[in-house]
C-alpha positions, 0 to 999 in steps of 0.5 A: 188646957181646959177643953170647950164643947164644939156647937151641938158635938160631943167634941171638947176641943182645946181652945187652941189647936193647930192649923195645918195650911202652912205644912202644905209647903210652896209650889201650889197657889196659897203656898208658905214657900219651902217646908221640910215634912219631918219638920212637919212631923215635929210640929204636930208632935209637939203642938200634942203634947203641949195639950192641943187635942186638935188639928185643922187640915184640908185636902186643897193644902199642898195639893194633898200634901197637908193631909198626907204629912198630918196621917204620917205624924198619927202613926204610932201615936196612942192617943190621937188627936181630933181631925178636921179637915174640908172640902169644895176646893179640888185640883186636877193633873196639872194642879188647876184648883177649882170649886164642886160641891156635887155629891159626887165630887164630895164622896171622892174627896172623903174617900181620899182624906180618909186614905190620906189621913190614915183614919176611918172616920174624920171628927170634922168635915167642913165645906171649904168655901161656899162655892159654887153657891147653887151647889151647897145644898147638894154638897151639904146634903150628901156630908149630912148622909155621908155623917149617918153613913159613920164617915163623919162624925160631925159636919160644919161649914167654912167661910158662910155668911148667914144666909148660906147657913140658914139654907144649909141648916134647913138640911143639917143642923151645923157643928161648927163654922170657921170663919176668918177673924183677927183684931187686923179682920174683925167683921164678924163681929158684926152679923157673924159671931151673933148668928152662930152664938143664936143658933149654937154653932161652935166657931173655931176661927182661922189667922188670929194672928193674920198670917204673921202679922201680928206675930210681933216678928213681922217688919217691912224687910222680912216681908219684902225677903219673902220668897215669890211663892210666897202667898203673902207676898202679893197679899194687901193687908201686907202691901200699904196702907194697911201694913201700917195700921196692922204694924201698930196693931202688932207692937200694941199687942207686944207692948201688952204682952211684955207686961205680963212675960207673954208672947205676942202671938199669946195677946192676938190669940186671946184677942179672938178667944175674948167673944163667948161665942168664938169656942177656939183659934187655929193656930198654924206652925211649921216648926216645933219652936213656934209651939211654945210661942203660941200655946199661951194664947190658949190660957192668956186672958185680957183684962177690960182695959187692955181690950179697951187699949187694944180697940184704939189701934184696931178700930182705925 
């Protein structure tokens, strides 16, 4: 796979790379349900020699878990893949998630990635979410200094509009933003993707495929058999009126995708991967088999008209 540079990094990412949410497995809120590490294990291995070069993790998935089952799968690996993972999102003994952004809350949890994850220095430390508000400047402060410290080699933001960049930016420049997008959400487009095109942040964008939406596996009764802890479950866009709309999104992408022996999950990838400015999709995988399925996306390309076929489903 041809590799793109990340904002103003030295990083040269693959334009797909694995996401590593669902590895967190279930009983936690925003959990997949069940999932078995050394499965986990083979997914990462496998998504790496496939040709991604990165993986996109967070302390919040699984509680730890994520970041740990992601420092096991390095172990022994001679060439290392880049890290990314978050902050802003922490749990207490009882697994209660909430927001801090305070320079001591952030030293903490870069100290407890690193343990996790098995590494001396992570190539990506991104905010989380922007909350609390008042403590972005804090927060982004203290990674900008924990950057020259040699903890982080880059530092980017997830889930900001324009304006919370703005202030963060009047700090530290931003390497990167991860804001969601998928042909089920396209709203950055509008203010968004423009912004960080301007400002040379990189995006590397999250759910291209809408948690499995537009997977072209999704159906009525698979979400209805999905276990309660389960986030997607209660989630609207899998509840109506949307859930049709994102259906036909869905079969209009496997319709395309037939006709050139692609996956769907290819077609949604390269959906996002169209705007110039996106640099790269996160894809997530919990079994090593759903690698091949998604690895296409990074090379597929539409042309115009398929786009143009695309947008009579997405823009309803």
């Amino acid at each position: 796979m041809e590799t793109r540079q990340l904002g103003n990094s030295d990083l040269h990412i693959t334009p797909v790379g694995l996401g590593a949410w669902a590895i967190g497995g279930g009983n936690w809120d925003h959990g997949w349900g069940p999932q078995d590490d050394s499965e986990s294990i083979d997914t990462i291995h496998k998504a790496i020699d496939a040709g991604m070069n990165w993986i996109d993790t967070a302390a919040i998935y699984g509680l730890g878990r994520s970041e740990r089952v992601v420092g096991e799968a390095l172990k022994g690996m001679s060439e290392k893949p880049y890290i990314f993972t978050k902050c802003s999102l922490v749990w207490d003994e009882n697994g209660t998630i909430g927001n801090d952004l305070t320079a001591a809350s952030v030293r903490k949890e870069v100290e407890d990635s690193l343990q996790r994850l098995g590494v001396e220095t992570i190539d990506l430390y991104q905010i989380h979410w922007p909350n609390p508000d008042p403590q972005i400047e804090e927060g982004w402060g203290t990674m900008a200094e924990l950057q020259q410290e040699g903890k982080l080699r880059w530092i980017g933001v997830s889930n900001f509009d324009t304006s919370q960049m703005d202030r963060a930016r009047n700090i530290a420049p931003i390497t990167s933003l991860q804001p969601p997008y998928s042909a089920v959400k396209p709203g950055v487009e509008n203010e968004i993707l423009p912004y960080c095109g301007e400002h040379n942040i990189g995006v590397i964008v999250y759910s291209p495929m809408q948690a499995g939406l537009l997977t072209g596996k999704m159906t009525r009764e698979r979400i209805q058999n999905m276990p309660d802890n389960d986030w997607r479950k209660g989630d609207d866009q899998f509840k109506e009126p949307q859930l049709t709309r994102n259906l036909n999104i869905a079969a209009k992408m496997e319709e395309i995708a037939q006709r050139h022996g692609v996956t769907t999950p290819a077609v949604s990838i390269a959906w996002v991967l169209r705007r110039p400015e996106v640099t790269a999709a996160i894809v997530g995988a919990r079994r090593p088999d759903q690698v091949d399925g998604i690895i296409g996306g990074g090379t597929f390309r539409l042309s115009d008209d398929e786009i143009a076929e695309l947008e009579t489903v997405v823009r309803v």
